[in-house]
N, C-alpha and C positions, 0 to 999 in steps of 0.2 A: 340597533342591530348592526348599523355600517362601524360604529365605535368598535363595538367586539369582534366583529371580521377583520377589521385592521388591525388590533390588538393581537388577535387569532395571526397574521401573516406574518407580522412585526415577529413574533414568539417563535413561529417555525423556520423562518429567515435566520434570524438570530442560532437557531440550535443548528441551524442546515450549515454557517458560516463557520460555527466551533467546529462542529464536525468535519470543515474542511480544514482547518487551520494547520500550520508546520511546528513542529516541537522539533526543538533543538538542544542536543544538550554535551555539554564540553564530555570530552574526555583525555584520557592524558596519553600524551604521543605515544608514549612507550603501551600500552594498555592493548593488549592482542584480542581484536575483533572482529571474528568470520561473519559474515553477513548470509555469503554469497555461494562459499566456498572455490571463488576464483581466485588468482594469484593476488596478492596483497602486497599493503604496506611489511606486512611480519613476513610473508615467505622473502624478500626483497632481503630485507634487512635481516634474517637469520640465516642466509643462503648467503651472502657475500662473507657474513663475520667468519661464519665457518669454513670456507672454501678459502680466503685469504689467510688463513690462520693454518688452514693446510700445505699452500702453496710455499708459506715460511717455513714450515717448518721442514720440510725437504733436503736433499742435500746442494740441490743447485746452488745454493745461495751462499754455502761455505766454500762450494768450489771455486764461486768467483772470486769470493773476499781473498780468498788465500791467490788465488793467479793475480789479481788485478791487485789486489792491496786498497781498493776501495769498496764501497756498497753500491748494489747496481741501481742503475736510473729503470725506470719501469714506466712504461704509459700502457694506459687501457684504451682498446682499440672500440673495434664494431663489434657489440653483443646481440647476433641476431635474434631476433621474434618468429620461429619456428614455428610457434602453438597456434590453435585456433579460436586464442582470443586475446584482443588486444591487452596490450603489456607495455608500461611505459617503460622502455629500458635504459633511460635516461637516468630514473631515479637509482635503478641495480648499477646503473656503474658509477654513479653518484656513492653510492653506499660503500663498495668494491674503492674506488677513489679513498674514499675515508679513512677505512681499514689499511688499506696499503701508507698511507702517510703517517697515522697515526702509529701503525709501527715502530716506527724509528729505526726500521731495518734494511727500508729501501730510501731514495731517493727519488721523487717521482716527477717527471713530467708531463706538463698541460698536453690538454687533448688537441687536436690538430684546428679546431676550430676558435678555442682559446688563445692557441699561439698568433692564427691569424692577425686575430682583434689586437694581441702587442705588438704584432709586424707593425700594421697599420700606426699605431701609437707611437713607434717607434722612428717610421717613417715622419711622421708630421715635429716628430722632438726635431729631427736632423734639418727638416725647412725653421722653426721658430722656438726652440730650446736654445739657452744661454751654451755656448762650449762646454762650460764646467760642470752641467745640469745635463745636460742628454746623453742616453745610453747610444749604446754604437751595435752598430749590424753586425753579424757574424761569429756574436758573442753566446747563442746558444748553446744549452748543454743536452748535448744529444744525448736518447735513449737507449740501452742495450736488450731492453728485453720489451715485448708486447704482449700484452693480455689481447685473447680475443676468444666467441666463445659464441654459444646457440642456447635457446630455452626450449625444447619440445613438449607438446603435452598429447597424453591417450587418456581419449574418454570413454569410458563403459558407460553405457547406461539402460535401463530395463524398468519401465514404466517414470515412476516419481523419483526414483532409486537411481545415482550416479557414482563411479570411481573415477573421482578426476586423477588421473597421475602426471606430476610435472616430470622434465631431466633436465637438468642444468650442465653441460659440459665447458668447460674451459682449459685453455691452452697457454702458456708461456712459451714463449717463441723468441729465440736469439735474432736480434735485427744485424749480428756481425754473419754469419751466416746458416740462417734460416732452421737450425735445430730446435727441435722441440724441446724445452729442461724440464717439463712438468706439465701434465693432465690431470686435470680434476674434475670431478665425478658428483654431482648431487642430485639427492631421488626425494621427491613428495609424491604421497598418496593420501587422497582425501577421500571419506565416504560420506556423500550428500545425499539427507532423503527428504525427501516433499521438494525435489530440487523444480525450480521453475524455469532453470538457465537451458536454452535450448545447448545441444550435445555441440 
């Protein structure tokens, strides 16, 4: 009897532990997968390609080419978190970064926290860098224009039933004197049902 009772817990333990167990399974980066219907890896990355792809093709960017006789430098600033739910904005300007270089129509500079880290490297070449091997201070190329921008979101929602709508606003901003050359505009609406994500 005590055999079969242990046999008996051995068996339920066993099925109690599959049933708790984690599955995992690859999929491909690119491969669009709402779970949640919160902001994502694909709203991140189809909201930069397009809104950068807008902001080129504009007329700011001929007017400079033709006054300057070069391509402008552009650094992405602070993309605020507006919504009420968190949002790593790290990655949208990561994405936003990508699209502007890959371009080949701007010229782009590091963000304010990357330059730091070369100051710093910079600084230490000028104590223990060979003369002919270290770069020199002063030699920055500054930027002409500044991306900066907000994400907001409004949520409906009525029982199990949600409309999450995102907006995405962004601004180009002349760093020679503080004019706006271009606002861009991005709208999501999503209909969520058996939604479980508090409003």
């Amino acid at each position: 009897m005590k055999i079969h009772t242990s046999l008996l817990l051995a068996v339920m333990s066993s099925v109690m532990l599959a049933a708790c167990s984690t599955s995992v399974e690859r999929l491909d980066a690119s491969e669009q997968v709402d779970l949640s219907g919160a902001w994502n890896d694909t709203d991140s990355q189809l909201v930069a390609e397009e809104m950068i792809q807008d902001s080129l093709s504009r007329p700011w960017i001929t007017k400079f080419v033709t006054s300057e006789g070069k391509d402008p430098a552009v650094i992405v600033g602070r993309i605020k978190n507006l919504s009420h739910e968190h949002i790593n904005t790290n990655t949208f300007v990561a994405n936003m970064e990508r699209e502007l270089i890959n371009s080949g129509e701007v010229q782009f500079v590091a963000s304010a926290s990357s330059r730091q880290e070369i100051r710093d490297e910079r600084a230490d070449q000028d104590l223990n860098a060979s003369e002919v091997t270290r770069k020199e201070a002063g030699q920055e190329y500054g930027a002409d224009f500044m991306m900066q921008g907000q994400i907001n979101t409004i949520v409906d929602v009525d029982g199990t039933t949600q409309v999450r709508f995102y907006q995405v606003n962004l601004e180009l901003i002349s760093l020679k004197d503080n004019r706006k050359v271009w606002i861009g505009e991005k709208k999501i609406k999503k209909l969520i049902s058996n939604s479980k994500i508090r409003p």
